[in-house]
C-alpha positions in Angstrom: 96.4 158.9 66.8 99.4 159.0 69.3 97.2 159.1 72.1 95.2 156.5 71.3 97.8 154.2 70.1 99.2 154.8 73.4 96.2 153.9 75.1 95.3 150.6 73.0 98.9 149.8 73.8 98.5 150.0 77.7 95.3 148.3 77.7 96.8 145.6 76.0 99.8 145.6 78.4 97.2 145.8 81.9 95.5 142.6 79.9 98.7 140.7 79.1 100.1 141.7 82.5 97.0 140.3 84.1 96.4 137.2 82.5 99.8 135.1 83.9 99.7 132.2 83.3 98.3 129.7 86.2 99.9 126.6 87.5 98.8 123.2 85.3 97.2 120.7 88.0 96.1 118.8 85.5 98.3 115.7 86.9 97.8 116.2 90.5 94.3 116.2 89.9 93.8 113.3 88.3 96.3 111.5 91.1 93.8 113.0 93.4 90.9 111.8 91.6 92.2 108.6 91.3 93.1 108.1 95.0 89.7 109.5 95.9 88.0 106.4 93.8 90.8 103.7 95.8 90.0 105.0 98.5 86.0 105.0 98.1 86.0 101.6 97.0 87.8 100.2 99.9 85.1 102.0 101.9 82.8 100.4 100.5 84.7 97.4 100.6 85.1 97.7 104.3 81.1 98.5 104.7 80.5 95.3 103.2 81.6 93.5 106.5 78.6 92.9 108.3 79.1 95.1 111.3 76.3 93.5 113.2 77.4 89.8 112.8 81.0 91.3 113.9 79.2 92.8 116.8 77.3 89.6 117.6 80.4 87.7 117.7 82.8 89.7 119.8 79.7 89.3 122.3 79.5 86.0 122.3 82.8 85.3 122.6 83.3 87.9 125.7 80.3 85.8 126.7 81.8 82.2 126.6 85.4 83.1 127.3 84.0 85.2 130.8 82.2 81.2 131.5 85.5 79.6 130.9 87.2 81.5 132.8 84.7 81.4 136.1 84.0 77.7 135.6 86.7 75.9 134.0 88.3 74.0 137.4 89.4 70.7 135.5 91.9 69.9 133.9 90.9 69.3 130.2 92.2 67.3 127.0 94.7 68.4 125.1 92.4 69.2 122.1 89.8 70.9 124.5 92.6 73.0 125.1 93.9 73.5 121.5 90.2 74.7 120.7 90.1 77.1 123.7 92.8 78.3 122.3 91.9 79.2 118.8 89.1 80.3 119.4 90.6 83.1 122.0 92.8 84.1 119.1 90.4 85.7 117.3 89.3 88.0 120.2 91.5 90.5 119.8 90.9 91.0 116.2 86.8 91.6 117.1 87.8 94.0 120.0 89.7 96.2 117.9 87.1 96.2 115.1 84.7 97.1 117.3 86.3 99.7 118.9 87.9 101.7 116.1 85.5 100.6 113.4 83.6 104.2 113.6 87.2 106.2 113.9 88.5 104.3 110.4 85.1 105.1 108.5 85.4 108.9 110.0 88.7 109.0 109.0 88.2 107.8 105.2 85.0 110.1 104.5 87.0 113.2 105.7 90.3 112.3 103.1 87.4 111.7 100.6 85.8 115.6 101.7 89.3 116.8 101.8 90.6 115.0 98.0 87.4 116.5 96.5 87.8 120.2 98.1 91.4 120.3 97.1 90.6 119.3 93.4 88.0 121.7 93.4 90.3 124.5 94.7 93.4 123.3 92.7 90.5 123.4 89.5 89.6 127.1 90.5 92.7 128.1 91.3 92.3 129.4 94.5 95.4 128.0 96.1 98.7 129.2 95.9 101.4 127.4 94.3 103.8 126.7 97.1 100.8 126.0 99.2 99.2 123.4 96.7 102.2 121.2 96.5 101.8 120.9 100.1 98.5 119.8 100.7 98.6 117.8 97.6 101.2 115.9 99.3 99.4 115.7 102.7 96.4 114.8 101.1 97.4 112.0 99.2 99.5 110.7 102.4 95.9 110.7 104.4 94.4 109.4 101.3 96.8 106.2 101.1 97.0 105.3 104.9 92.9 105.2 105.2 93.0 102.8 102.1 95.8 100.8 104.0 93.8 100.6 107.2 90.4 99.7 105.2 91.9 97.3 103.4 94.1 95.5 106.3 91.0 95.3 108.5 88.6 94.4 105.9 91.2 91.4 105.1 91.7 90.8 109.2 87.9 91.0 110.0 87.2 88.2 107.0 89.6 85.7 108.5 88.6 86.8 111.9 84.9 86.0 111.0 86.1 82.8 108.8 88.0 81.4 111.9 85.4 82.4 114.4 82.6 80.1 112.6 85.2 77.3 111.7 85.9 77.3 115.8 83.0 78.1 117.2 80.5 74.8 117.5 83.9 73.4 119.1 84.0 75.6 121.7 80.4 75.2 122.4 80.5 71.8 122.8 83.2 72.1 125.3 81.0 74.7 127.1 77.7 72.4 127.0 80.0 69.6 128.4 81.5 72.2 131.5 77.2 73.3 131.6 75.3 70.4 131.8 74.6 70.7 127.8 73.3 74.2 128.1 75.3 77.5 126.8 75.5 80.6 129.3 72.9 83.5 128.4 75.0 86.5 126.4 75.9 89.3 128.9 74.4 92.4 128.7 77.0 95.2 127.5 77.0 98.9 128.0 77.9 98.9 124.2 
């Protein structure tokens, strides 16, 4: 009876001993979770930007701005000019669109790959402690600066496309008069 009172009594011990108690995630996981849905509707957010129209329109304008500059030799009026001028303002704003538009949706599908993997491994408990606070931190650092670069450039590409149509039959009318009423054919870009 010894014996196996002894033995019950260790088997219970190995069970106790083995059975710690994990960390509770239960919060971080939810931030995570959260985040991941911000962060997946200002991807979708951003998607909703026609990509072609932006695409269209940074042509164009290289297209018009590179006539101006090879055939404008007169002096023009002061609103020709004020035109000219708005409607170069919004170049920069297509240019970096264009260029970096692929990196920022790259960027906001791997946080989304990376918030999901570490719920699931913070949910399984396969990651240490002192190593989980850490990459929850990282994670929702990555997770907050894509949703603050979707959202600024979806904001920045509506204006930019707002102000480009608002400026646009302007400046082609002050390109028809420098082109005999005709606008210059769209270059061809290595794009």
């Amino acid at each position: 009876m010894k014996t196996l009172t002894l033995l019950v009594s260790f088997i219970a011990g190995l069970v106790l001993f083995s059975c710690q108690t994990k960390p509770n995630y239960d919060i971080p996981i939810k931030e995570l979770d959260s985040l991941k849905i911000v962060l997946q509707q200002a991807l979708v957010n951003f998607k909703a930007i026609d990509s072609a129209i932006c695409f269209n329109a940074q042509h164009k304008l290289n297209t018009y701005l590179h006539f101006l500059e090879t055939h404008l030799n007169d002096t023009i009026s002061k609103q020709d000019a004020e035109h000219i001028q708005q409607f170069q303002s919004v170049k920069p704003g297509f240019d970096t669109y264009v260029k970096y538009r692929i990196i920022w949706i790259q960027r906001a599908q791997q946080s989304i790959h990376q918030l999901q993997t570490l719920t699931n491994d913070l949910n399984n408990g396969s990651v240490d402690y002192t190593e989980a606070v850490s990459y929850i931190n990282e994670e929702k650092n990555n997770a907050v600066q894509a949703i603050e670069v979707l959202k600024t450039n979806t904001d920045n590409m509506r204006k930019h496309l707002e102000l480009y149509n608002q400026y646009l039959p302007a400046y082609e009318s002050i390109i028809k008069k420098l082109n005999a009423g005709v606008l210059p054919q769209l270059m061809i870009t290595n794009s």
